[in-house]
matplotlib code that plots the C-alpha trace (Angstrom):
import matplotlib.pyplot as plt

x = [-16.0, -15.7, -17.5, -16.5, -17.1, -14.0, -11.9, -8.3, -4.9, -1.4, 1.5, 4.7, 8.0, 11.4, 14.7, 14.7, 14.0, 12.5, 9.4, 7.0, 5.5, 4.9, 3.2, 1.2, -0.5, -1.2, -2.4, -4.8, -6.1, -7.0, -8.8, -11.2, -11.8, -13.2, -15.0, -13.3, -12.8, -9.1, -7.1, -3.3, -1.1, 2.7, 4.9, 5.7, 2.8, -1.2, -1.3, -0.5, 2.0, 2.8, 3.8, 5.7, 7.8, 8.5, 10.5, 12.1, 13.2, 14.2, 15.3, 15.6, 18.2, 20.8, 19.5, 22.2, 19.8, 18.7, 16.2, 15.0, 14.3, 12.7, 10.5, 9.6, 8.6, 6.3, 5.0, 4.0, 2.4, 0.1, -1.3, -2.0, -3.8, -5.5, -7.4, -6.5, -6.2, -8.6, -11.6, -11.1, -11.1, -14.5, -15.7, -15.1, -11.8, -8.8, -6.0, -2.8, 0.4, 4.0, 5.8, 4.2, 5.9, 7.9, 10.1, 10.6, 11.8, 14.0, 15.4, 15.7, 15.9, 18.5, 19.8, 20.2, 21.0, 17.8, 16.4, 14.3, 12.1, 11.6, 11.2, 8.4, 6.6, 6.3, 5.0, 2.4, 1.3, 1.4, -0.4, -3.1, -2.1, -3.2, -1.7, -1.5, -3.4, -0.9, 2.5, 4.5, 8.3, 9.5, 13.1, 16.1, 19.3, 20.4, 21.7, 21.1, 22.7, 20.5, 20.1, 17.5, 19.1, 18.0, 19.3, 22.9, 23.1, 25.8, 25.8, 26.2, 23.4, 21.1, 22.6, 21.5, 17.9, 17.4, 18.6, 15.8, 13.2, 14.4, 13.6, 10.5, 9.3, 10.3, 8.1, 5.1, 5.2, 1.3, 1.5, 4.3, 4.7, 8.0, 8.5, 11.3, 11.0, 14.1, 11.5, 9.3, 6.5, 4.0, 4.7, 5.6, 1.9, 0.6, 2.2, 0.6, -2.8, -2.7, -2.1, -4.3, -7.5, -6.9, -7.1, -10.3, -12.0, -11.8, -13.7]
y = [5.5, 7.9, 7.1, 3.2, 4.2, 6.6, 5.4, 5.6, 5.0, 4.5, 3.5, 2.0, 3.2, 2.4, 0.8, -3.5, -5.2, -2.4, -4.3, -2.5, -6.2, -6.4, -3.4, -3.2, -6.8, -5.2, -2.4, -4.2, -6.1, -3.0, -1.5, -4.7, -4.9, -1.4, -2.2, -1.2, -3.4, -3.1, -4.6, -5.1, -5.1, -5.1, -3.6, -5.1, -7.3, -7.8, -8.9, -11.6, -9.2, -7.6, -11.1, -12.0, -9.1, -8.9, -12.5, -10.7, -8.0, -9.1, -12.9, -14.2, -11.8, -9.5, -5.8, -3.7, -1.2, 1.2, 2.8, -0.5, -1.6, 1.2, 0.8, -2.8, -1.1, 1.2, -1.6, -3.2, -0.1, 0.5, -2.7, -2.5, 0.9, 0.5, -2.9, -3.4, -0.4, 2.2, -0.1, -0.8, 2.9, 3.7, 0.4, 2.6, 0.1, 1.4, 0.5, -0.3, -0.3, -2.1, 0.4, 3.0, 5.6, 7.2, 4.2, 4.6, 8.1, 6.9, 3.8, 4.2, 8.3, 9.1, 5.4, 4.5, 8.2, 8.4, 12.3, 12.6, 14.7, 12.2, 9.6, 11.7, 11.9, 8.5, 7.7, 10.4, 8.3, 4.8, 5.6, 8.2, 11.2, 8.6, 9.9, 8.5, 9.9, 8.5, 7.9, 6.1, 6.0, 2.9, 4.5, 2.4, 1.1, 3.1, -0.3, -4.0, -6.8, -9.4, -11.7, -10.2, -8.1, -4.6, -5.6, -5.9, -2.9, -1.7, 0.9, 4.1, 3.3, 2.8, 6.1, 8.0, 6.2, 7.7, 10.9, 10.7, 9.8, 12.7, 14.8, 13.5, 14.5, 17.6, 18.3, 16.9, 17.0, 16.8, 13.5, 11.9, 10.6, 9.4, 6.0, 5.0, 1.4, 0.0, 0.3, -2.8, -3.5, -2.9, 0.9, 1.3, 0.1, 2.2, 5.7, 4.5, 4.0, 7.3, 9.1, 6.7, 7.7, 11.1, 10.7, 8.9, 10.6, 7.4, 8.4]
z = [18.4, 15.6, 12.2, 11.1, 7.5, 7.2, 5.2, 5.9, 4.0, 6.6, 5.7, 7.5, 6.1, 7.9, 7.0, 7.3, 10.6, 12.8, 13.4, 11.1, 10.2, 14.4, 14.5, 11.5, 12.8, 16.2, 15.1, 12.5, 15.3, 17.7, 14.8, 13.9, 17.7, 17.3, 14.4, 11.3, 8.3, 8.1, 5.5, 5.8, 2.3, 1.4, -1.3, -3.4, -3.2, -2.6, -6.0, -8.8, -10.2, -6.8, -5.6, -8.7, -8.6, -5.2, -5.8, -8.8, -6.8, -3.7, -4.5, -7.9, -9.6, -9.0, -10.5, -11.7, -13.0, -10.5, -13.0, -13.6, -9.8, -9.2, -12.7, -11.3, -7.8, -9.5, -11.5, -8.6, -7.2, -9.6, -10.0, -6.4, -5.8, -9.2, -8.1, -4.5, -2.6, -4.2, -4.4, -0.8, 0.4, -1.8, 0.4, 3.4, 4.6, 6.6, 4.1, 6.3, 4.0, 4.5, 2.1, -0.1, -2.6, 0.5, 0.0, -3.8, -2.8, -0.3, -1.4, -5.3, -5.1, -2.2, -1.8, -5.2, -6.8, -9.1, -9.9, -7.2, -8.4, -11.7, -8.5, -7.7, -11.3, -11.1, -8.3, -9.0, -12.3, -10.8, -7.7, -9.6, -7.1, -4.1, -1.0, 2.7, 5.3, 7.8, 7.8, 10.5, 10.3, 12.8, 13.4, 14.5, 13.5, 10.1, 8.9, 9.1, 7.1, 6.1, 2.6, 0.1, -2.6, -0.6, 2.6, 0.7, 0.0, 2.4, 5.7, 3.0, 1.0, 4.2, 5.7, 2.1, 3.0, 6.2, 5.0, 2.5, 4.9, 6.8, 3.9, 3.7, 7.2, 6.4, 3.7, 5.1, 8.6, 9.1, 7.0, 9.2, 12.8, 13.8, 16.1, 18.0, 17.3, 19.3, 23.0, 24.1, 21.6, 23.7, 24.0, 20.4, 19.7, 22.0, 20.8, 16.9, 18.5, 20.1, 16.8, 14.7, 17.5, 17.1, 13.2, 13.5, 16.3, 18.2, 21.8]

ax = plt.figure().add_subplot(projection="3d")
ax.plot(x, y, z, "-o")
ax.set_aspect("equal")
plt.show()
């Protein structure tokens, strides 16, 4: 194995129900049998305030505001890379991420309408210029149905998401592995190991 004390950031981006919570757990588990202290978070989340307004957001009340969801997002964010994430990378941790500022750009920027670029600004103050090292999109279905206030959202808005992640890809390519997530578990896992060895020189 590589050097246990590199520290790592990777995030899991997708739209709802693509099995990013699957893989994230599995690929937390290969990692500690290797040896790395791994830590797994979720936005919004990993925090007091995280938690708090991740009820908010997804459960307790209808937001009419797109400005203001994505205000509450960043919220969150900051909160958690200020006392969560960045003191776990200068501890040497792999950080692995459900949701990161990708989804801010793709959900409240090209799904909702916000100024992307202002989308961006934020995300740059909130997260302190943190970037991930790793980014894995779990691609599936462009839409779902389901009951939070997100997942109502309707097939056009998830179609404007994708777009965005698209986008994304092309911009930072290095940054970004694409997963075809609707194949047997198993192989999906697999295909994010290989990539996450060769980021960590994993013999």
């Amino acid at each position: 194995m590589g050097d246990q004390k590199r520290s790592a950031l990777i995030t899991f981006e997708g739209i709802e129900k693509v099995g990013k919570t699957t893989q994230i757990g599995r690929l937390a588990a290969w990692l500690r049998t290797l040896g790395y202290p791994v830590t797994v978070l979720r936005e919004p989340g990993g925090t007091m305030l995280g938690e708090s307004l991740r009820s908010l957001l997804l459960h307790t009340v209808q937001i009419h505001s797109a400005e203001a969801e994505l205000l509450l997002f960043a919220a969150a964010r900051a909160e958690l890379v200020k006392t969560v994430i960045r003191p776990l990378l200068a501890q040497g941790h792999i950080v692995i991420v459900d949701r990161f500022s990708d989804s801010s750009v793709a959900y409240q920027g090209y799904g909702r309408g916000i100024d992307v670029t202002w989308v961006q600004t934020v995300n740059q103050h909130v997260t302190q210029g943190l970037k991930p090292d790793l980014t894995f999109w779990l691609k599936g279905p462009s839409f779902v149905e389901g009951q939070d206030n997100i997942e109502k959202s309707g097939r056009e808005f998830f179609q404007r998401v994708e777009s965005g992640y698209n986008k994304l890809v092309e911009q930072d390519p290095a940054r970004w592995h694409i997963v075809a997530s609707m194949r047997p578990v198993e192989d999906v896992a697999k295909d994010i190991q290989h990539v996450v060895k060769s980021y960590l020189n994993i013999e």
